[in-house]
C-alpha positions in Angstrom: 0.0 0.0 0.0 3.1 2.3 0.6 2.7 4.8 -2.9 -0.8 4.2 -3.1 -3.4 7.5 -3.0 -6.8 8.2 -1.8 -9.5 9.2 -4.9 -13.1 10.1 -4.0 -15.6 7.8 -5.1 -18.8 9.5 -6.4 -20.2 8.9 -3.4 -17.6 10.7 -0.9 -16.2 7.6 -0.2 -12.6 7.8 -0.6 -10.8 4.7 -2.2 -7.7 3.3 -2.6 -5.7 3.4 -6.0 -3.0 1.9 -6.8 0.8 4.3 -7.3 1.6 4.2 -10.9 4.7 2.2 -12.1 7.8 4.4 -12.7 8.0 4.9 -15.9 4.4 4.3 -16.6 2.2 6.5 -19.1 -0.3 7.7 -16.1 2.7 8.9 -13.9 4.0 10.7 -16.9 0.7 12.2 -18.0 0.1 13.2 -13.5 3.8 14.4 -14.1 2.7 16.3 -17.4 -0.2 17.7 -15.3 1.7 19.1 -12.5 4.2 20.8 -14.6 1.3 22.2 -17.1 -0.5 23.4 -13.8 2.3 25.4 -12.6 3.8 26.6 -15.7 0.4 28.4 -16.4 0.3 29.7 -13.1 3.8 31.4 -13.4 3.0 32.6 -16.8 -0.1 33.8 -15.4 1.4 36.0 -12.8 -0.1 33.5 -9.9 3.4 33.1 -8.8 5.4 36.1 -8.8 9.2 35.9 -9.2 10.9 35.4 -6.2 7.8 34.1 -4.5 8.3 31.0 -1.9 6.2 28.2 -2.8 6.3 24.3 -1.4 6.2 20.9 -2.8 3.5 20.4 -0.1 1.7 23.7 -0.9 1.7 22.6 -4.8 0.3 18.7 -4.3 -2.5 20.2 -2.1 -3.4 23.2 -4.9 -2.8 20.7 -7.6 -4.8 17.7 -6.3 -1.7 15.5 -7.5 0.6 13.3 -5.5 3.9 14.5 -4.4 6.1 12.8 -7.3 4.4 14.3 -10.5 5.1 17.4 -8.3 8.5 16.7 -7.8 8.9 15.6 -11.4 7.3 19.1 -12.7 9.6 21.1 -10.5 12.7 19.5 -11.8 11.6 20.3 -15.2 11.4 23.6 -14.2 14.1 23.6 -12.5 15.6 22.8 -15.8 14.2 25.5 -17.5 15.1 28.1 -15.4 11.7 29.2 -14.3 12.0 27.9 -10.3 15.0 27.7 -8.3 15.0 25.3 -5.4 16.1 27.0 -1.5 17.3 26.0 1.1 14.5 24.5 4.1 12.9 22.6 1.2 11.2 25.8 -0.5 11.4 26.8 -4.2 10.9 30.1 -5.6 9.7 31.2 -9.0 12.8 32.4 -11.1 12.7 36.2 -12.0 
């Protein structure tokens, strides 16, 4: 059960679903998601340069689990648009 997440059921209900396989195409299209979601919001002027934002912060805005997070930050790491801080905080580039 370690990686596994809680989804809602229609009902309210959550339920348990399975992680997804590194590697796999759902963890790359959660991964895609994530770095879509935050690349719009920079873009967007949600997140202003120099800002302080939070892996944590971002899986609970998001709705997505804490790797496609993680995988979206380090692509944007790459591109120069968030640096990561010290005290596990990364801010948006300027």
């Amino acid at each position: 059960m370690d990686g596994d997440r809680i989804v809602p059921l229609s009902g309210g209900r959550p339920r348990r679903e399975p992680a997804a396989a590194p590697g796999s195409p759902v963890r790359e299209e959660l991964a895609d998601l994530a770095y879509a979601a935050v690349k719009q919001r920079i873009q967007r002027g949600d997140l202003a340069p120099g800002q302080r934002i939070t892996e944590k912060g971002l899986v609970a805005e998001t709705g997505l689990g804490k790797t496609p997070v993680r995988e979206a930050l380090g692509r944007l790491v790459t591109e120069g648009l968030v640096d990561v801080m010290p005290a596990a905080a990364i801010a948006c580039g300027s």
